[in-house]
N, CA, C and O atoms as a DFTB+ gen file, in Angstrom:
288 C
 N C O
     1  1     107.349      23.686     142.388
     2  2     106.989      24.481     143.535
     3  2     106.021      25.566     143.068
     4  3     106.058      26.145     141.983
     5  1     105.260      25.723     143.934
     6  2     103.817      26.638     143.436
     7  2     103.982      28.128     144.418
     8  3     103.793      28.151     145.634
     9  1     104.271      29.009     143.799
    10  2     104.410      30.021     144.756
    11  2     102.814      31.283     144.688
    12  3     102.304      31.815     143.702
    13  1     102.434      31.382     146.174
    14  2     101.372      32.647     145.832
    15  2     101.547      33.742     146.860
    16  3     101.748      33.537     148.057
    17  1     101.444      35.017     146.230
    18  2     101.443      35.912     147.292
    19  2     100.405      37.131     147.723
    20  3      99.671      37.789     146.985
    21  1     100.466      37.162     148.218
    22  2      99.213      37.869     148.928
    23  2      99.832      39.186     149.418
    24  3     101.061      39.139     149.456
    25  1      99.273      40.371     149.809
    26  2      99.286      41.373     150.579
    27  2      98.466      41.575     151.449
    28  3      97.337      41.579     150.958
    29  1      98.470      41.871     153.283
    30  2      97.862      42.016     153.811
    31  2      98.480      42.817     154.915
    32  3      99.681      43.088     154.935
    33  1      97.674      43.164     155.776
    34  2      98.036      44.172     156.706
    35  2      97.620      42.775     158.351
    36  3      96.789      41.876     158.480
    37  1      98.787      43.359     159.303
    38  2      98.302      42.612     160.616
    39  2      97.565      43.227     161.428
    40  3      97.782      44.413     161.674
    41  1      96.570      42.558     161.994
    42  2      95.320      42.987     162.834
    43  2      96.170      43.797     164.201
    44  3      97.376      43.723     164.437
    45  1      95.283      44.449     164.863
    46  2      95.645      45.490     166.054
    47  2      96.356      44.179     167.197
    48  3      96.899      44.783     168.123
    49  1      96.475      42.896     167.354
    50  2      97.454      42.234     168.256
    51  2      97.911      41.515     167.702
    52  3      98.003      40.377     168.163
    53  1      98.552      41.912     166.115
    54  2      99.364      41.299     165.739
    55  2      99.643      40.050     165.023
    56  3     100.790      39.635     164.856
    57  1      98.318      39.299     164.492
    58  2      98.084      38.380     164.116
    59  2      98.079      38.169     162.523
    60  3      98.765      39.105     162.111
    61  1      97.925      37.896     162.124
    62  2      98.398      37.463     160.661
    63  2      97.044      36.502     160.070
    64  3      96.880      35.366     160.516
    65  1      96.224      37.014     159.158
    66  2      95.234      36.072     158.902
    67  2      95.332      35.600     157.594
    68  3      95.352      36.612     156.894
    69  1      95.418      34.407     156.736
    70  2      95.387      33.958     155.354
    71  2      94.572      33.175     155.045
    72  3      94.519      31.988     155.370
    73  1      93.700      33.903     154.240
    74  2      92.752      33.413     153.536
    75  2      92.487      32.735     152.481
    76  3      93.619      32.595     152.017
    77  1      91.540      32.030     151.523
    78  2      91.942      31.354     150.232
    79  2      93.216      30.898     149.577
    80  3      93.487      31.117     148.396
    81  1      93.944      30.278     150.389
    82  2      95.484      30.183     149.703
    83  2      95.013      28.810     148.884
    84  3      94.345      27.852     149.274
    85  1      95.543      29.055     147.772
    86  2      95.332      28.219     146.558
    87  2      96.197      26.678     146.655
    88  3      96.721      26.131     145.685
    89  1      96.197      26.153     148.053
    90  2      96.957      25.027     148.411
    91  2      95.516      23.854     148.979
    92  3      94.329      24.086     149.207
    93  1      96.189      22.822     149.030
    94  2      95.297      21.491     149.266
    95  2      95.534      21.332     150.672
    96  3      96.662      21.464     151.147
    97  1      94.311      20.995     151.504
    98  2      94.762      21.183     152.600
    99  2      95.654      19.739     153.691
   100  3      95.443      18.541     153.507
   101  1      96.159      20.040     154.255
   102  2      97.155      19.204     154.649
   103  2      98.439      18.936     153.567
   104  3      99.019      17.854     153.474
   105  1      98.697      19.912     152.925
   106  2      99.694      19.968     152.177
   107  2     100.749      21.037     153.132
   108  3     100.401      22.030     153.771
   109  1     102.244      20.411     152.968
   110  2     103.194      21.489     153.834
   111  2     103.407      22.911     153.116
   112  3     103.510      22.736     151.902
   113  1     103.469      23.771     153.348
   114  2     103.771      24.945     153.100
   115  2     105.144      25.656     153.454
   116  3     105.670      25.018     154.365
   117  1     105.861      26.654     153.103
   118  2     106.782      27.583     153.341
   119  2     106.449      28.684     153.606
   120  3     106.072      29.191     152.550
   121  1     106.315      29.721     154.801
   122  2     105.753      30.805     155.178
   123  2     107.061      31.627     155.373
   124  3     107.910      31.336     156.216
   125  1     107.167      32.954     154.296
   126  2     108.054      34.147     154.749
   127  2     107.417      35.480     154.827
   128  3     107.021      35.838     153.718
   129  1     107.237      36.145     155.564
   130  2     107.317      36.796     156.256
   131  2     108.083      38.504     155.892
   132  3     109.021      38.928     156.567
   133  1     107.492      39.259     154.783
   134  2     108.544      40.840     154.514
   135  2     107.481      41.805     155.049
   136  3     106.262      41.800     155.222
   137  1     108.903      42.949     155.299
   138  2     107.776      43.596     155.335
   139  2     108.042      44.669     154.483
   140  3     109.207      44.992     154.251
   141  1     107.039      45.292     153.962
   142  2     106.623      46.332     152.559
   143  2     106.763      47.671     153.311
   144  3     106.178      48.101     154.305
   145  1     107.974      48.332     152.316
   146  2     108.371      49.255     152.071
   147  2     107.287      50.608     151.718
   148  3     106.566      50.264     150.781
   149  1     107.047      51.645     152.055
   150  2     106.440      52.756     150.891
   151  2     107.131      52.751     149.582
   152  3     108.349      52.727     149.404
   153  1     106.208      52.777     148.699
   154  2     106.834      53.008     147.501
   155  2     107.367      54.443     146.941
   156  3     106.459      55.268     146.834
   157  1     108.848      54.970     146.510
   158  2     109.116      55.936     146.402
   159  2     108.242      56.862     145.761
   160  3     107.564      56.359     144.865
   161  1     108.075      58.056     145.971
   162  2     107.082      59.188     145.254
   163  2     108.126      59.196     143.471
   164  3     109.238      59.533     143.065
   165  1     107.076      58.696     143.031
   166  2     107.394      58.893     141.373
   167  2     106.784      60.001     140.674
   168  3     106.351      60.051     139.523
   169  1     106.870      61.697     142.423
   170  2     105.900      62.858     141.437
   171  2     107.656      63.689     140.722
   172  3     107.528      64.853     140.343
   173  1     108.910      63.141     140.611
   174  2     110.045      63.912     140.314
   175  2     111.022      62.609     140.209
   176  3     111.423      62.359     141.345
   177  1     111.478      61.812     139.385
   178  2     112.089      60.403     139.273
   179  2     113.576      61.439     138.951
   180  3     114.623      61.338     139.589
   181  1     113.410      62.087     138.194
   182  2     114.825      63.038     137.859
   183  2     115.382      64.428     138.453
   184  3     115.865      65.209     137.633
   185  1     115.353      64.816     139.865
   186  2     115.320      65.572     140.169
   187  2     116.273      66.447     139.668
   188  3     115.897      67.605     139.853
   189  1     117.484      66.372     139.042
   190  2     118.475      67.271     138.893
   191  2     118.276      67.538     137.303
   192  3     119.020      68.265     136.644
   193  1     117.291      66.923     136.854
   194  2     117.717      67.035     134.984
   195  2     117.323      68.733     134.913
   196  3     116.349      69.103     135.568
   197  1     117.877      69.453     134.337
   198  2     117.649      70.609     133.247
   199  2     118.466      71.497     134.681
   200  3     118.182      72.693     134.753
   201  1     119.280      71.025     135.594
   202  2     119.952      72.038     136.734
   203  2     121.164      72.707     135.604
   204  3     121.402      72.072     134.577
   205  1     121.575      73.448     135.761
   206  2     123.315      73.752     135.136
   207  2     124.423      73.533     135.928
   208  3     124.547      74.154     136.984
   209  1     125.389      72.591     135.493
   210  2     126.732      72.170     136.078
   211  2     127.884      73.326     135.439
   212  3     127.692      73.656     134.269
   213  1     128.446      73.621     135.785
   214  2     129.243      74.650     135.296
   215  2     130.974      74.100     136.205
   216  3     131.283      73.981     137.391
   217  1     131.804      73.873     134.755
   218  2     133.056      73.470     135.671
   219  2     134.077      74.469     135.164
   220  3     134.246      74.525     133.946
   221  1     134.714      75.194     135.888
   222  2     135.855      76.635     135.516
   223  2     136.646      76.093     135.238
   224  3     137.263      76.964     134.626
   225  1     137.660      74.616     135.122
   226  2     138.607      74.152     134.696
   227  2     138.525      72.873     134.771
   228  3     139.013      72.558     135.856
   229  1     138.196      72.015     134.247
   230  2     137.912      70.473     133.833
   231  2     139.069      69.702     133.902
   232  3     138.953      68.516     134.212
   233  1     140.284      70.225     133.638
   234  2     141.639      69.750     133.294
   235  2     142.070      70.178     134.026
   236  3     143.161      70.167     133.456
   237  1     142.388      70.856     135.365
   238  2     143.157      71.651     135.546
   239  2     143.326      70.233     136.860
   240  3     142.430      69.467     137.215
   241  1     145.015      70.277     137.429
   242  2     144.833      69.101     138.690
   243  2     144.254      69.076     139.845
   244  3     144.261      69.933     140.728
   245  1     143.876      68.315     139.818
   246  2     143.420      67.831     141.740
   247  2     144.838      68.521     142.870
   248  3     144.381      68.816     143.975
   249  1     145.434      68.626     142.820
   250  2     146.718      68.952     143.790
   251  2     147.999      69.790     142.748
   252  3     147.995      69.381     141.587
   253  1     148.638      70.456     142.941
   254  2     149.404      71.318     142.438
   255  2     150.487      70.476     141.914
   256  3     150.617      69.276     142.157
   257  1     151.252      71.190     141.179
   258  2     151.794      69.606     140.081
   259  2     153.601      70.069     140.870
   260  3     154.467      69.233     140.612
   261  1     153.930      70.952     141.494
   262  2     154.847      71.001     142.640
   263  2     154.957      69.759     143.803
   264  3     155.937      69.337     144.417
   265  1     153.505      69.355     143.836
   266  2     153.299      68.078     144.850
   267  2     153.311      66.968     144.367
   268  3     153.269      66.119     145.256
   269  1     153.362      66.416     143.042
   270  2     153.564      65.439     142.327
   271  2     154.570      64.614     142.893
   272  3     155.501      65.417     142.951
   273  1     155.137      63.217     143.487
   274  2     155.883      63.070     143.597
   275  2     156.859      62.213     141.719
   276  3     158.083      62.090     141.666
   277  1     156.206      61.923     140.888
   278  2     156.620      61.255     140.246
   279  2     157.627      62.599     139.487
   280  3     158.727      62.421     138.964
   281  1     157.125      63.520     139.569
   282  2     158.232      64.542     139.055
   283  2     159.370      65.507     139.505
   284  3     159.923      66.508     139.050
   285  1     159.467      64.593     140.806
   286  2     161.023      65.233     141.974
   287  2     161.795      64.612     141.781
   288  3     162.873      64.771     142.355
């Protein structure tokens, strides 16, 4: 299977034009159809690196250890 792809934009009613496709003609084809995304701004890929996380107790529990049930 011979795959080619192209990028193009559709004309003002919507039409779809393909040009030079590297196929023999009267040969069947498979036509799909995406549509292209913007590509994300790659001017900040890491936005949070060099922020400061600061944690006041790392260990300390999620819920008070009174509420534990494994220790009633």
């Amino acid at each position: 299977m011979k795959a080619h792809r192209i990028e193009t934009k559709l004309t003002k009613n919507g039409t779809l034009i393909l040009e030079d496709l590297p196929f023999e003609a009267g040969e069947a084809v498979e036509i799909i159809v995406l549509e292209r995304f913007p590509q994300p701004s790659e001017s900040n890929p890491y936005p949070l690196r060099g922020t400061v996380i600061h944690y006041d107790d790392p260990f300390e529990p999620a819920v008070p250890i009174e509420d534990w049930e494994v220790l009633q």
